[in-house]
C-alpha positions as CSV (number, residue, x, y, z in Angstrom):
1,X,-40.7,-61.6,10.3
2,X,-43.0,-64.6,10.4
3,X,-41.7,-67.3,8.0
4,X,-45.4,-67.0,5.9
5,X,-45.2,-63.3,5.3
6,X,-41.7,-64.2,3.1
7,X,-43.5,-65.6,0.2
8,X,-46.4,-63.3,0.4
9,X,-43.7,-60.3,0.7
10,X,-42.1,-61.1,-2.5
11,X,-45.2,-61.5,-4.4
12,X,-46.3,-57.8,-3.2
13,X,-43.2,-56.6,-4.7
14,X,-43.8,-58.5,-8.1
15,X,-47.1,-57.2,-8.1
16,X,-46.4,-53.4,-8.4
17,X,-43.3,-54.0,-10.6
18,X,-46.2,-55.7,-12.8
19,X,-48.8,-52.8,-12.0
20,X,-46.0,-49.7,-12.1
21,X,-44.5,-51.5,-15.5
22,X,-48.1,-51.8,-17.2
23,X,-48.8,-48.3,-16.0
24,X,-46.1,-46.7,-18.1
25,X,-47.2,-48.8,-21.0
26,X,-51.0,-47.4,-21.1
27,X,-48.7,-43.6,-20.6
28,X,-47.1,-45.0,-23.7
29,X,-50.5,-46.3,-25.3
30,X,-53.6,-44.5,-23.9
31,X,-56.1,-46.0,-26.6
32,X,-55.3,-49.3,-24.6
33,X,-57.9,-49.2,-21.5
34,X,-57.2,-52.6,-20.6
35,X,-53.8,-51.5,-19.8
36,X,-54.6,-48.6,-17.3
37,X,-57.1,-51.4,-15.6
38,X,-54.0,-54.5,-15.6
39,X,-52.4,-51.7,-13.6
40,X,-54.7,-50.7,-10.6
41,X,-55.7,-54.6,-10.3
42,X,-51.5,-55.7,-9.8
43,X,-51.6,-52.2,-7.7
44,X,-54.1,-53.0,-5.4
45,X,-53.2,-56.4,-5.2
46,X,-49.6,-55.7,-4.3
47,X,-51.6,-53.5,-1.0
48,X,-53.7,-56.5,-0.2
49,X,-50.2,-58.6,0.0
50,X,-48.9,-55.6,2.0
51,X,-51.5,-55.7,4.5
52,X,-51.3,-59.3,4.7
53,X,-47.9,-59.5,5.6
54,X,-49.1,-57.0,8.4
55,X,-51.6,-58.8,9.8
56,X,-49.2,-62.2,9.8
57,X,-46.8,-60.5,12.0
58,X,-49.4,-58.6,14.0
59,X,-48.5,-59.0,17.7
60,X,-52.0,-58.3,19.2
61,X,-55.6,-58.1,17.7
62,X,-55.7,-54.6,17.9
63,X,-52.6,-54.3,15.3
64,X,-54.5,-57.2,13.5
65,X,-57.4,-55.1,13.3
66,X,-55.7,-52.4,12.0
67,X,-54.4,-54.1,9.0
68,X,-57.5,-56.1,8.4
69,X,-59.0,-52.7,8.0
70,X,-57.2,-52.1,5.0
71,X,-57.1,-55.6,3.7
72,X,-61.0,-55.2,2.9
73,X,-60.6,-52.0,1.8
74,X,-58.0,-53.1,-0.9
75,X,-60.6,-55.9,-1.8
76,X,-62.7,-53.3,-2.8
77,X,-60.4,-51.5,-4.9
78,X,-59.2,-55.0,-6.6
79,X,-62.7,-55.4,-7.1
80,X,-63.0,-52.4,-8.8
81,X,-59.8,-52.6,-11.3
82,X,-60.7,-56.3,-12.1
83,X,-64.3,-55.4,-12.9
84,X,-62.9,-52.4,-15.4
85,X,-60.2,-55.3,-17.0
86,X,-63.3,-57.7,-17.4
87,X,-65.1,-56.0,-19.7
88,X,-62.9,-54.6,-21.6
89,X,-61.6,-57.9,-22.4
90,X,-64.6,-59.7,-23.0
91,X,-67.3,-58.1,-25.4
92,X,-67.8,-54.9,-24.0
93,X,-71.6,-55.8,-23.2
94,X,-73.7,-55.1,-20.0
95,X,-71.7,-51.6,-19.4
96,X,-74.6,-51.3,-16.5
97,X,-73.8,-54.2,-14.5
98,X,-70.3,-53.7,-14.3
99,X,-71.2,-50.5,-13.1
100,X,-73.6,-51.3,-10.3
101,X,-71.0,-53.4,-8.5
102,X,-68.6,-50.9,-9.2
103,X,-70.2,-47.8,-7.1
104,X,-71.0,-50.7,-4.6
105,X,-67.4,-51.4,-4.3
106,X,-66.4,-47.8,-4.2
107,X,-68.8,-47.4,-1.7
108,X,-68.0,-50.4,0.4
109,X,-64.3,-49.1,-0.1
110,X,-65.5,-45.4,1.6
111,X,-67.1,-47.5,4.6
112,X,-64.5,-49.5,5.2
113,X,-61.6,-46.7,6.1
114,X,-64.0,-44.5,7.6
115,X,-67.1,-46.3,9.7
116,X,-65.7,-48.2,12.9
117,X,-67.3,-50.2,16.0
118,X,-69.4,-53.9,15.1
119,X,-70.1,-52.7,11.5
120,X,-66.9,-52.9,9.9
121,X,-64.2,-54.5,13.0
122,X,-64.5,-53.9,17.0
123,X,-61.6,-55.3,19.5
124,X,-64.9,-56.2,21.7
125,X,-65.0,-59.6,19.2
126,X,-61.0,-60.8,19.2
127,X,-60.7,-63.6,17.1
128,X,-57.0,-64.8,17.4
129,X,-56.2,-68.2,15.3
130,X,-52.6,-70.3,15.7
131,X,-52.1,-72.4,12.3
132,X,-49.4,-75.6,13.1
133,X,-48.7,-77.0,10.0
134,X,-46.2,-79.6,9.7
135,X,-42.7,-78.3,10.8
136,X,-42.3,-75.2,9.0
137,X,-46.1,-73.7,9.3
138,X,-46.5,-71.4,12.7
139,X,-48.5,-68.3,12.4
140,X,-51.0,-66.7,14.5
141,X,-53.7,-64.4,13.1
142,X,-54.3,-61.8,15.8
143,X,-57.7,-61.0,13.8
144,X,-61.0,-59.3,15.1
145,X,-64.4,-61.0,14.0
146,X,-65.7,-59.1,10.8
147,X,-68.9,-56.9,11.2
148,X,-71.6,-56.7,9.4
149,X,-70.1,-54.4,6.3
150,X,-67.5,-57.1,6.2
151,X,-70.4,-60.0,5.2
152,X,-71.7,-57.4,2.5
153,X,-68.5,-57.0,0.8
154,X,-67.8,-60.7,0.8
155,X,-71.7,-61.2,-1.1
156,X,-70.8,-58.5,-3.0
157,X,-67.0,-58.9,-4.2
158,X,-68.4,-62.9,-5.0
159,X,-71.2,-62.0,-6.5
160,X,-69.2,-59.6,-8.8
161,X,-66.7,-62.7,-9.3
162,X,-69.3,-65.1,-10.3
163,X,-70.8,-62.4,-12.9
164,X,-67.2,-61.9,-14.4
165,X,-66.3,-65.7,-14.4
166,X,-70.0,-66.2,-16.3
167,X,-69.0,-63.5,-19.3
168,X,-65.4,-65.1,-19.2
169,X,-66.7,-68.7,-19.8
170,X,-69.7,-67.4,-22.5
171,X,-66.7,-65.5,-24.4
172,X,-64.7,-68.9,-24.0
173,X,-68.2,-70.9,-25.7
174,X,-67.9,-68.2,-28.8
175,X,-64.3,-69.0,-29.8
176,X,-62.3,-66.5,-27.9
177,X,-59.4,-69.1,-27.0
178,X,-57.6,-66.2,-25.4
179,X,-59.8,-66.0,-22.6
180,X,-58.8,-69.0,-21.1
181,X,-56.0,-68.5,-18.9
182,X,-58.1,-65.9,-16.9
183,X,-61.0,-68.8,-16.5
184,X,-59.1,-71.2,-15.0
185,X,-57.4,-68.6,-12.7
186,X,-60.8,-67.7,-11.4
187,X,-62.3,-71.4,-11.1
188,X,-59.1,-71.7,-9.3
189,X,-59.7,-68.4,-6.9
190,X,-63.1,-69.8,-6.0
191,X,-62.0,-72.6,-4.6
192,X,-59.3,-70.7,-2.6
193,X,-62.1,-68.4,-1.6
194,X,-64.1,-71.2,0.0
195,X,-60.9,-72.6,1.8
196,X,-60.5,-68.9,3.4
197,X,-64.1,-68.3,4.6
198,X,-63.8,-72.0,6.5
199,X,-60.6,-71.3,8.0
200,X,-61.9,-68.1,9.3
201,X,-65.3,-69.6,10.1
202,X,-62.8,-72.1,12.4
203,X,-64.3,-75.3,10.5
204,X,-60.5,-76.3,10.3
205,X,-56.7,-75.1,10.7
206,X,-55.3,-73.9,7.7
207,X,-53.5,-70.8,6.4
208,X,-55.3,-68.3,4.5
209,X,-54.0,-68.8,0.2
210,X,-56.0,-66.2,-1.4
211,X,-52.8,-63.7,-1.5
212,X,-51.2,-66.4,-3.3
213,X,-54.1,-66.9,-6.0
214,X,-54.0,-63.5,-6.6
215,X,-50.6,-63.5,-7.8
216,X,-51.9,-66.9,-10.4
217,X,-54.8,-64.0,-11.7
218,X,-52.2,-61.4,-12.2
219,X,-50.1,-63.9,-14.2
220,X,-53.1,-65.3,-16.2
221,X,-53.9,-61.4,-17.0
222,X,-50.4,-60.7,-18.3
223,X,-50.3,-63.8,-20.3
224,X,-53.7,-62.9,-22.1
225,X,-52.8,-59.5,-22.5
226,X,-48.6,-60.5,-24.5
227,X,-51.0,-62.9,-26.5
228,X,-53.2,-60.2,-28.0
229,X,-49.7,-57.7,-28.3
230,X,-48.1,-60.7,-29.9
231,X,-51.3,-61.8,-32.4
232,X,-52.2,-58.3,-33.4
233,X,-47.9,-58.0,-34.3
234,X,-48.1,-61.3,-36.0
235,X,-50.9,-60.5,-38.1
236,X,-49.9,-57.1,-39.0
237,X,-46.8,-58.6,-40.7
238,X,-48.4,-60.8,-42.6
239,X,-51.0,-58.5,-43.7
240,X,-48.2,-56.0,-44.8
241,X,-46.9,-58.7,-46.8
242,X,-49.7,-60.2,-48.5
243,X,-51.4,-56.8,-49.1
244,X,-48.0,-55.4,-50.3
245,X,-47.8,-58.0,-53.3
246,X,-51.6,-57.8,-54.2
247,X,-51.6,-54.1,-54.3
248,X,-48.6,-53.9,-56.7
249,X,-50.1,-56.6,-58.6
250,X,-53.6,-54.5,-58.9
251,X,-51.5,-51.0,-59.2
252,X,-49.9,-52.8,-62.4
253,X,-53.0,-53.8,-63.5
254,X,-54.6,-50.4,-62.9
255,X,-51.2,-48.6,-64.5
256,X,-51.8,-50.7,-68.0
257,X,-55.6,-50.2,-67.5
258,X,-54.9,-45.9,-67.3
259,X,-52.2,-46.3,-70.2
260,X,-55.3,-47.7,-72.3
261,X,-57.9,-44.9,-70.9
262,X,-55.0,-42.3,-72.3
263,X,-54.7,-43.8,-75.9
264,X,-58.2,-44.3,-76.1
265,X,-59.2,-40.7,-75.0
266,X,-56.3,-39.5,-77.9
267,X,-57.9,-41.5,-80.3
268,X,-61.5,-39.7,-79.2
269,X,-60.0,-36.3,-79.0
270,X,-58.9,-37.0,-82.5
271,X,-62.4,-37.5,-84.1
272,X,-64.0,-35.3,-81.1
273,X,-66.2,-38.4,-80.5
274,X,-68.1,-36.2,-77.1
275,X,-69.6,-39.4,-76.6
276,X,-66.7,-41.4,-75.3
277,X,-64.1,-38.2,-74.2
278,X,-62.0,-38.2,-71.1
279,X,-65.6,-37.2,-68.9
280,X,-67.5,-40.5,-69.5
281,X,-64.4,-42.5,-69.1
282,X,-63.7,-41.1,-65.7
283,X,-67.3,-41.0,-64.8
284,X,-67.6,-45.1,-65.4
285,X,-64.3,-45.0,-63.4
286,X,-66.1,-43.5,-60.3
287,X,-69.0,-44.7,-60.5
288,X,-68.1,-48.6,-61.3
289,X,-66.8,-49.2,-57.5
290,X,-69.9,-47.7,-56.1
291,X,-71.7,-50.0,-53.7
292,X,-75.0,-51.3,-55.4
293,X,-76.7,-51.7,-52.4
294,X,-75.3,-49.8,-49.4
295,X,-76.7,-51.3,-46.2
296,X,-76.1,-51.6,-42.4
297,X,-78.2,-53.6,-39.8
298,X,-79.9,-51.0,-37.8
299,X,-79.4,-48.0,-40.0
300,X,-81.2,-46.3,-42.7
301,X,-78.6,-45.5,-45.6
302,X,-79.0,-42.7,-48.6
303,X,-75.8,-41.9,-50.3
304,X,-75.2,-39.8,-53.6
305,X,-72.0,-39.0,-55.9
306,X,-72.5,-36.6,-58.9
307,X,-68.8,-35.8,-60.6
308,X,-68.4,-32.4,-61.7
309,X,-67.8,-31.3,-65.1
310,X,-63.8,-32.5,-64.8
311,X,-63.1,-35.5,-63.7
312,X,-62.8,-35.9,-60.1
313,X,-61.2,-38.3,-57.4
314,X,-63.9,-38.5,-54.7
315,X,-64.8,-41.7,-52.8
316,X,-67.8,-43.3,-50.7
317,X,-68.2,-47.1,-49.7
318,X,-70.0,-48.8,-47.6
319,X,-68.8,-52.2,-46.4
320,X,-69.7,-55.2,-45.0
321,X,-67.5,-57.4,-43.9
322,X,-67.2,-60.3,-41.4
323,X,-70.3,-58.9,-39.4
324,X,-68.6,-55.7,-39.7
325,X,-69.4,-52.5,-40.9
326,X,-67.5,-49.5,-42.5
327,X,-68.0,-46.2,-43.5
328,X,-65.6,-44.7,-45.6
329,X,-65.7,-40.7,-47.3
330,X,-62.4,-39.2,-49.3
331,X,-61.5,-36.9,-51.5
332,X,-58.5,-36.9,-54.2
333,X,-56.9,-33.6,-54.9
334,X,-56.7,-32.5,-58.2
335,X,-58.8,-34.2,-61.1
336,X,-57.9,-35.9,-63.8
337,X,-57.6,-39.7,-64.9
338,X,-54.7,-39.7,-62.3
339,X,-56.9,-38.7,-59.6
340,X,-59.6,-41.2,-60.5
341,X,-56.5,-43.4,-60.5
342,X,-55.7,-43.2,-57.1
343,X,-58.7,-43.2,-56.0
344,X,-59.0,-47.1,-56.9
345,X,-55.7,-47.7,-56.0
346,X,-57.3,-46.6,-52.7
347,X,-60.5,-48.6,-52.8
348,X,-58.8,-51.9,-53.6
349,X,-56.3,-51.4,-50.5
350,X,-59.0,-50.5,-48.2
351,X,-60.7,-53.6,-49.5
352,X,-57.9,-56.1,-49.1
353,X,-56.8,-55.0,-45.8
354,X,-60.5,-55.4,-44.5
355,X,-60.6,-58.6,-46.1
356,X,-57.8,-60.3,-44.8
357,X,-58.1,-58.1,-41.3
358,X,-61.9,-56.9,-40.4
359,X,-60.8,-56.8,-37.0
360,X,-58.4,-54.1,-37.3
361,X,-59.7,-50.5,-36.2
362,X,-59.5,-47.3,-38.2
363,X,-56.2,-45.8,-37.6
364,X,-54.7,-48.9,-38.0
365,X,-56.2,-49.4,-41.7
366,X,-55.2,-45.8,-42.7
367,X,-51.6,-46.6,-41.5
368,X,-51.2,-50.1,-43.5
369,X,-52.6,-48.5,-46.5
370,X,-51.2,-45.2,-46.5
371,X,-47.4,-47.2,-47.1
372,X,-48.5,-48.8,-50.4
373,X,-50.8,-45.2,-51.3
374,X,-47.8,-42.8,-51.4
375,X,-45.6,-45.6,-52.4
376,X,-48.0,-45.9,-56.0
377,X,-48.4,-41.8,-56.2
378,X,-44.7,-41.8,-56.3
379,X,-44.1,-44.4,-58.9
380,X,-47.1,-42.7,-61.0
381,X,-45.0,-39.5,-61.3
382,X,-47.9,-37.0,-59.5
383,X,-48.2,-34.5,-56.7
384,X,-51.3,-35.9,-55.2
385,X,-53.1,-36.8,-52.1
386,X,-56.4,-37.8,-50.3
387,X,-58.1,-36.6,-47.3
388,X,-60.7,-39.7,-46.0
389,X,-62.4,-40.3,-43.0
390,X,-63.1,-44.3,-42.1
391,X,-65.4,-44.8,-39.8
392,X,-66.3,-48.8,-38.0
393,X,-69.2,-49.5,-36.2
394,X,-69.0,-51.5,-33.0
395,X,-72.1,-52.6,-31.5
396,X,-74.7,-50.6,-33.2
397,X,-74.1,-47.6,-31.2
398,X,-70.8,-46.2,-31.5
399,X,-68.5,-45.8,-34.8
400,X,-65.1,-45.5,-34.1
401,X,-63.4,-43.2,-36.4
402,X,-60.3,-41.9,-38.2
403,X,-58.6,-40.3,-40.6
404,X,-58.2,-36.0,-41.8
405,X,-61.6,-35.0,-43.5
406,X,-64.2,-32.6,-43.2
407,X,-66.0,-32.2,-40.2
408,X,-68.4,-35.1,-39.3
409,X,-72.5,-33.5,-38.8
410,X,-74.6,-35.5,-36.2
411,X,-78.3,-34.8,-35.7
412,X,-79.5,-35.8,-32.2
413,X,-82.7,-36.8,-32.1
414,X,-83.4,-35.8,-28.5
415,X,-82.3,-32.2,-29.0
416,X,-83.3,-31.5,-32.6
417,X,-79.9,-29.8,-33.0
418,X,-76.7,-30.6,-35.2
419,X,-73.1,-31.8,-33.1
420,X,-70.1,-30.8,-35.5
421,X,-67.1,-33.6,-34.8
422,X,-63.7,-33.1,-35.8
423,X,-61.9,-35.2,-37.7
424,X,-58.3,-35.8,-37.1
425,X,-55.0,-37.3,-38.4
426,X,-53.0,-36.9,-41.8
427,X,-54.0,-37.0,-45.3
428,X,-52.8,-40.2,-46.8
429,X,-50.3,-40.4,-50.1
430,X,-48.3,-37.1,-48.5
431,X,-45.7,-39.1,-46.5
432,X,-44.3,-42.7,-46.6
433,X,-45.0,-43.4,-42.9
434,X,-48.1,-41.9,-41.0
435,X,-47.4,-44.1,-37.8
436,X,-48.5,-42.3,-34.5
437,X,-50.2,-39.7,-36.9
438,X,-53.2,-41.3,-36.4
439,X,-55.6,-41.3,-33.7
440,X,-59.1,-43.2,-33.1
441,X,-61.9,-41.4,-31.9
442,X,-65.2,-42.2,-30.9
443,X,-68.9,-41.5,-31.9
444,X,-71.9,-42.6,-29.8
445,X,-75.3,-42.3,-32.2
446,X,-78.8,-43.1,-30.4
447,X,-81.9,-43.8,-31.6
448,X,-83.4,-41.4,-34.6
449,X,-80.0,-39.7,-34.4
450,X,-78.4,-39.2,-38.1
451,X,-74.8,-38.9,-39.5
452,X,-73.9,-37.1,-42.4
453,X,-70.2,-37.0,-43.9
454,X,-69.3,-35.5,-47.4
455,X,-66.9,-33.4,-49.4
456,X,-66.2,-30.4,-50.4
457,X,-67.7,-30.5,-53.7
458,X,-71.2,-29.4,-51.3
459,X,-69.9,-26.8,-49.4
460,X,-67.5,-25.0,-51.5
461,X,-70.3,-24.2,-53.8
462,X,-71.3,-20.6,-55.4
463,X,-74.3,-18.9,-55.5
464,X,-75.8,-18.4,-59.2
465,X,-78.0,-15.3,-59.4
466,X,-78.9,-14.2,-63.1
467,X,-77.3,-17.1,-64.7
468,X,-73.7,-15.9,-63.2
469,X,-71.4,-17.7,-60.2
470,X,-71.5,-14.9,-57.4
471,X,-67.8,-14.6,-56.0
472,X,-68.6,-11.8,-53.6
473,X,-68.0,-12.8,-50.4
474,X,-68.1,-16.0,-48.3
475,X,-72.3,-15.6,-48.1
476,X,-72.2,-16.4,-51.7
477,X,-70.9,-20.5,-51.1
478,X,-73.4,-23.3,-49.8
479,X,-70.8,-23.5,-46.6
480,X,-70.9,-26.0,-43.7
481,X,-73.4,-23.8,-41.8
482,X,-76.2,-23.8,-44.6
483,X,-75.8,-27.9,-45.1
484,X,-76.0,-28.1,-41.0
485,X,-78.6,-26.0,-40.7
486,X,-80.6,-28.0,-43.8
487,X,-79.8,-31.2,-41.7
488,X,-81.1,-29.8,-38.8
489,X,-84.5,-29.2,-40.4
490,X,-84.9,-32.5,-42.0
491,X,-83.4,-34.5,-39.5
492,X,-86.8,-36.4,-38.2
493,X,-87.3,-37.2,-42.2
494,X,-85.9,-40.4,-43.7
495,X,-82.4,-40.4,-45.1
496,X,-84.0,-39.9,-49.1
497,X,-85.4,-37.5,-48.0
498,X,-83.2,-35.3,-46.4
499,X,-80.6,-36.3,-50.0
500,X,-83.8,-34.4,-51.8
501,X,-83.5,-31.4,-49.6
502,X,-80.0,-30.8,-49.8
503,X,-80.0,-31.5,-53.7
504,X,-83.0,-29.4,-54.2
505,X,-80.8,-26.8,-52.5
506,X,-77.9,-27.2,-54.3
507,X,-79.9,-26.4,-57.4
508,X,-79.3,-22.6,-56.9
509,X,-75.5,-23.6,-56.9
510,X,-72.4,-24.2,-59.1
511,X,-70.5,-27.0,-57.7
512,X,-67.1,-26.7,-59.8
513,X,-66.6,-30.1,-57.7
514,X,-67.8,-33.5,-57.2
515,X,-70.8,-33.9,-54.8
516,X,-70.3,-36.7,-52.5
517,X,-72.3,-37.6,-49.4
518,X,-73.5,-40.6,-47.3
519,X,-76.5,-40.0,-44.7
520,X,-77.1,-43.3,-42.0
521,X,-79.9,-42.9,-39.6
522,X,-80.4,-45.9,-36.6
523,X,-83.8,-47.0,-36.8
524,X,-85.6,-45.2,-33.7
């Protein structure tokens, strides 16, 4: 073996140790994308170092050829993985362009195994090179002289670089520190590019160092990637820390406030004062943490909360936070001062987690609160819980989503029809430790489309025919299908109005519940 292929050898094999290692981690972790792409870039660049050893030891140009066939066509797949890590780790902008070069690469990756002859390599243009290099430098690169697909790829795969290295600086400008590592590696691989194409251009002898630049990107890539597993790790503990103490300090302050609700609502009871009894109390309670002015850039918003005649435990918010935005929808069980209870306990978490986190994503907010939630039920004494759906929006477009509710109702403006959409995950206050019960989903919303998430309290309604509650059979409650089938018709209106529709509907029902509901349309 050829003293150069050594070195390049050894950095194949670290390469798919890093690519097969990262692999099982995204098995481990599927939300993690960037993971999956880490992987196929160390993979294919283990191949390229493969085929490059190949070549090095090649004993005539047509066994150069052959492994200079697949050294492009590994390019292309490097190309492809590196252009899937990029923007995943960047801002998730310009989907299209990363796209387009891409397919081009795919394609170019096709061509390459399968067209042969002067477009891709031909033994009819030998192009063998002996690099001397001091004492210990001899190799001869029994090569052919590229084709014409070979001069695309190179446009292509550079211009693809320079695109990526342009979104990696423009994310460095904005603050994004982490970025950095990954920048220099690929100021770095330009200039080893530019000392390849002259060597194999014959401007002057010297061995090709790309394969060994390659290994410098996989080892920037790694590095970013430990930093964000090793930030997120550090600022989860000291969230869990400082939300910890200021939710035990609110749930004191909220446990002294309910004690006073109690011996004030004894002392009303007592001189049947209707006026201020346990209803208005708990109706102040709800309604107090409502958001005055619920608003998100790009949306229309109409929300409404009626409690029922009991006192009741449900929950809207809108949030704005840090240029972020947050939807969130629950529902106490039971009712009661207890209910309404938790149901603050639940707002201040969700509150001081956002505030000291706004970069954390849905699952992750359910889990941290969910500790301190069924930590306060227990200490309260009750048998109580809360299904809640939190929903974050990321670039205007598409919410992210978690949490066990009801069923989410899209209208699609191109289709005029309503998508249903699951929730999923675990009710919070049930169990001490939700971890890996919770999942984050996805919802894309387009222009004119509108989202509508409530409770119960709507579609667990009855009928009321001749001043009675109809419990016949299950045509007799509002349901899910009559509220989709509302929103369906009144989709194209503005958010107030479609709240008018479904209240004016609601009219020929008891709702034994609260009513609780939050409509955002994006402007078209």
């Amino acid at each position: 073996m050829n003293r150069v292929s050594v070195p390049v050898a050894m950095m194949a094999a670290v390469c798919l140790y890093v690519g097969i290692y990262y692999l099982w981690i995204f098995i481990r972790r599927r939300k993690e994308i960037e993971n999956l792409a880490f992987s196929m870039l160390s993979i294919s660049i283990a191949l390229y170092d493969i085929f490059c050893v190949g070549l090095y030891n090649a004993g005539s140009p047509a066994e150069g050829m052959f492994w200079q066939r697949f050294q492009f066509a590994s390019l292309d797949l490097f190309s492809i993985s590196i252009l899937w890590f990029a923007y995943h780790i960047t801002d998730l902008k310009f989907r299209r362009v990363y796209q387009v070069f891409g397919a081009i690469a795919a394609l170019l990756f096709v061509l390459m195994l399968s067209v042969s002859g002067e477009l891709t390599f031909s033994l009819a243009k030998p192009l063998p090179r002996r690099i001397q290099l001091w004492d210990f430098i001899d190799v001869t690169y029994n090569e052919v002289e590229p084709g014409l697909l070979c001069t695309v790829q190179y446009v292509v795969m550079m211009a693809g670089f320079v695109w990526i290295l342009a979104r990696l600086i423009i994310n460095f400008r904005q603050g994004h520190r982490i970025v950095r590592p990954v920048m220099v590696s690929f100021i770095i691989f330009f200039f080893a590019a530019a000392n390849d194409v002259l060597v194999g251009a014959g401007v002057y002898p010297f061995i090709y160092v790309l394969e060994y630049v390659y290994l410098l990107i996989v080892l920037s890539m790694a590095y970013l990637l430990l930093n964000k597993f090793v930030d997120l790790h550090e600022r989860v503990e000291d969230l869990n820390v400082n939300l910890e103490q200021r939710v035990r300090e609110r749930t004191e302050e909220l446990q002294s406030a309910m004690e006073e609700l109690e011996a004030m609502n004894q002392r009303l009871s007592e001189t049947k004062d209707a006026l201020w009894g346990e209803m208005q109390l708990a109706k102040k309670i709800q309604t107090v943490l409502l958001p005055r002015r619920p608003a998100i850039a790009g949306y229309e918003i109409a929300a409404h909360m009626e409690p029922a005649g009991e006192v009741g435990g449900d929950y809207y918010d809108i949030i704005n936070v840090d240029g972020g935005d947050w939807v969130v929808v629950g529902d106490v069980s039971g009712h009661g001062v207890s209910a309404g209870l938790v149901m603050m306990m639940v707002q201040t978490s969700i509150h001081v987690a956002l505030d000291q986190n706004p970069d954390m994503n849905p699952a992750q907010l359910l889990t941290l609160i969910n500790r301190t939630i069924a930590d306060n039920i227990s200490r309260l004494g009750e048998d109580k819980y809360m299904t809640i759906t939190v929903m974050a929006l990321h670039q205007k477009e598409m919410f992210f989503f978690s949490g066990l509710h009801q069923d989410i109702m899209v209208y699609r403006a191109k289709t005029k029809r309503v998508d249903m959409v699951e929730t999923r995950g675990m009710w919070i206050g049930l169990v001490d430790n939700v971890s890996g019960m919770m999942e984050n989903d996805t919802l894309s919303v387009g222009p004119g489309d509108v989202i509508l998430v409530y409770t119960d309290g709507i579609t667990e309604a009855w009928k009321i025919e001749g001043g009675e509650t109809r419990h016949d059979n299950s045509s007799e409650m509002f349901g899910q299908e009559r509220l989709a089938h509302i929103l369906a018709e009144t989709g194209m209106l503005q958010p107030e109005q479609i709240k008018s529709r479904i209240m004016e509907e609601l009219k020929q029902y008891r709702c034994d519940d609260d009513v609780t509901f939050v409509i955002a349309k994006k402007f078209e």
